[in-house]
ZAMARLO-589734 format. One record per atom (N, C-alpha, C): residue in three letters; x, y, z. Coordinates in steps of 0.2 Angstrom, whole numbers, plus 5000, padded with zeros to 4 digits. Layout:
REM residues N
AlaXYZ/...
//
This chain:
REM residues 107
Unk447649675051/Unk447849705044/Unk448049775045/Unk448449795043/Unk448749865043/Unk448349915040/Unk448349985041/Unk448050035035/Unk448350025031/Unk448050035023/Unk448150025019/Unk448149965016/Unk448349925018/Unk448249835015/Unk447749825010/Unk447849795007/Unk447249765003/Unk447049725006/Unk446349735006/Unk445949675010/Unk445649635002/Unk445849634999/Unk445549574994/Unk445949504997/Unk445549454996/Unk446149374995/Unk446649384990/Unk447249344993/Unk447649364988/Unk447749254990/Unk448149224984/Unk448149144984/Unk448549134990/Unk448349104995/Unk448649055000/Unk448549095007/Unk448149145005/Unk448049195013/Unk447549195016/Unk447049145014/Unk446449135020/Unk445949155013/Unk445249165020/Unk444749175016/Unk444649255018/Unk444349265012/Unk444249365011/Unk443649335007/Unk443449415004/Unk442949415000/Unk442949384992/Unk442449354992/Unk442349334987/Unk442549364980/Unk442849354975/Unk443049374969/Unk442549414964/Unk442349474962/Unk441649484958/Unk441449444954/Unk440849434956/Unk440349404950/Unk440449314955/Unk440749314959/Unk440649234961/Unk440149214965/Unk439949264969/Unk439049254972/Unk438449254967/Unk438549294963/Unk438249294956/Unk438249224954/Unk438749214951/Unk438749144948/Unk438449084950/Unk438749084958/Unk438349024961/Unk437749014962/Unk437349094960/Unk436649074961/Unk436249044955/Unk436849064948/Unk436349044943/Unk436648994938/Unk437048934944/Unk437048874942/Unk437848884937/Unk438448934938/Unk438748954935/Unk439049004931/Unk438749044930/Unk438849114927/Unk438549174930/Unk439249214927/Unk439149274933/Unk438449334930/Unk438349364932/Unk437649414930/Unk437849444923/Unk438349444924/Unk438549514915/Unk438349434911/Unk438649394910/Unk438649354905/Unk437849324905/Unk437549334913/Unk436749294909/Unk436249374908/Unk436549414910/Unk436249484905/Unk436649484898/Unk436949474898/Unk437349444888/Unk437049394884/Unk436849344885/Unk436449284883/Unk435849294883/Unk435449344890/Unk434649374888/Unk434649414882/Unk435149464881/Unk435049484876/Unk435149464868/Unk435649414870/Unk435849384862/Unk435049324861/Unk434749334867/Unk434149284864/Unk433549324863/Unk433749384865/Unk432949414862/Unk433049434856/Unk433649424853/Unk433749474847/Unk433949424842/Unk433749344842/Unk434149294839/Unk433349304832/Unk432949304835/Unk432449314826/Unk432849374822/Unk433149424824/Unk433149494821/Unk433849454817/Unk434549424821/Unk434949404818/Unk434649344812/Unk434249324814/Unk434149264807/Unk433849274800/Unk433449334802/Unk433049384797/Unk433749404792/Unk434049444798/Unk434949464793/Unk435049434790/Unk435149364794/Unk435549304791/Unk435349294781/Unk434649284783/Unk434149244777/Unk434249324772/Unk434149384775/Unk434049444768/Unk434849434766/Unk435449434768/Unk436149434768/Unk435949384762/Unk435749314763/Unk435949264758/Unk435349274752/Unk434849294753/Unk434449324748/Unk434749394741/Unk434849444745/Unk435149484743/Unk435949534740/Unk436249494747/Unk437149514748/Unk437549474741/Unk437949534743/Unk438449494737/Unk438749414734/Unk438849394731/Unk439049344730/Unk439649314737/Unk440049334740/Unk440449314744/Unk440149304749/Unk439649364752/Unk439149384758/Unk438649324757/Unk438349304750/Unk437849264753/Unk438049194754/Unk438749164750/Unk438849104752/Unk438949104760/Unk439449154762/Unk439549164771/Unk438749144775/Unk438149184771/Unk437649184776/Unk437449104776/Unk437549064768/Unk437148984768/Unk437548964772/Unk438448964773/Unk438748934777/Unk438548934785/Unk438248984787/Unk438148984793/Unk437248984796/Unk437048984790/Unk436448934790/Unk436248864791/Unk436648824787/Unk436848754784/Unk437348734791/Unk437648764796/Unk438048744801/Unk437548744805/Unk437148774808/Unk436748794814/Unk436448744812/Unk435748734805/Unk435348674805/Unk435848584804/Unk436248594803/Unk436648524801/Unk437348514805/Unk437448564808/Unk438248554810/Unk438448544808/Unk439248584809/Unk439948594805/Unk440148514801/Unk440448534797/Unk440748464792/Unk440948434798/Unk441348374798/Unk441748334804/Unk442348334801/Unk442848344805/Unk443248364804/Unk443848314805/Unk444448304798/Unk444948244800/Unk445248244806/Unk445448204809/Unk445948214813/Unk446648144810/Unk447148194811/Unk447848144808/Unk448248134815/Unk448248054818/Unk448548064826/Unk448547984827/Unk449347984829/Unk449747924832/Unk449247874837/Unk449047824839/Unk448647814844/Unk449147734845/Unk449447734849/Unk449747654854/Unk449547624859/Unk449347564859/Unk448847534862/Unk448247524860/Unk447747494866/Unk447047494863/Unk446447544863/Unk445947554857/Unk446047604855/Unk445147574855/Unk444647584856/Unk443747574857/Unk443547644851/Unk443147594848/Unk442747654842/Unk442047634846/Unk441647674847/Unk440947654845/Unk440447694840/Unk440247674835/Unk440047704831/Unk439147694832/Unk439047764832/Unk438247774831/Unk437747784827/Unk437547754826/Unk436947774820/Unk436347784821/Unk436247844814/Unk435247844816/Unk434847794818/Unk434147784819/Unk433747724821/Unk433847704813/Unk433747654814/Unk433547604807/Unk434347584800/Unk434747634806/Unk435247604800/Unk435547564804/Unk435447534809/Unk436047444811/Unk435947404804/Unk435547414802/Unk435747344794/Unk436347384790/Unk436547424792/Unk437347434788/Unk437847394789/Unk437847384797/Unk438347324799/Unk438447284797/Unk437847234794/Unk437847194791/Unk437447114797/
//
């Protein structure tokens, strides 16, 4: 390699060094360090966000507090299910699941 070169990998030129955050990632099954130091912190601070959540829909304004039940009611029950409108040719396999105890809908 000449002075000056970049010694990074560039696509189709062999092997060089690893791109940031890829050793990282590999040891922790995926993700690079920033991102599982991002999610340590979004999980020590998730009681503090819930508390907001809950004072928000206690006390905030009428638009504020319907946002917080919606995000409330999402998290415990998941989002509404949502239509889908889409062409489908050929054969097409549903399977439908239901809680324990309701197979007597089927009939």
């Amino acid at each position: 390699m000449n002075a000056g070169q970049d010694k990074r990998r560039q696509p189709g030129k062999g092997a060089g060094p690893a791109p940031p955050g890829r050793a990282d990632a590999e040891e922790a099954g995926g993700l690079p360090a920033s991102a599982r130091k991002y999610r340590e912190l979004v999980k020590e601070n998730t009681v503090s966000a819930i508390r907001t959540v809950l004072e928000i829909m206690e006390t905030g304004k009428p638009q504020e507090r319907l946002k917080a039940a919606e995000i409330i009611l999402d998290r415990a029950h998941g989002r509404p299910a949502q239509p889908v409108d889409a062409e489908v040719s050929g054969k097409v396999k549903v399977d439908i699941l239901l809680p324990p105890g309701m197979d007597d809908l089927l009939g």
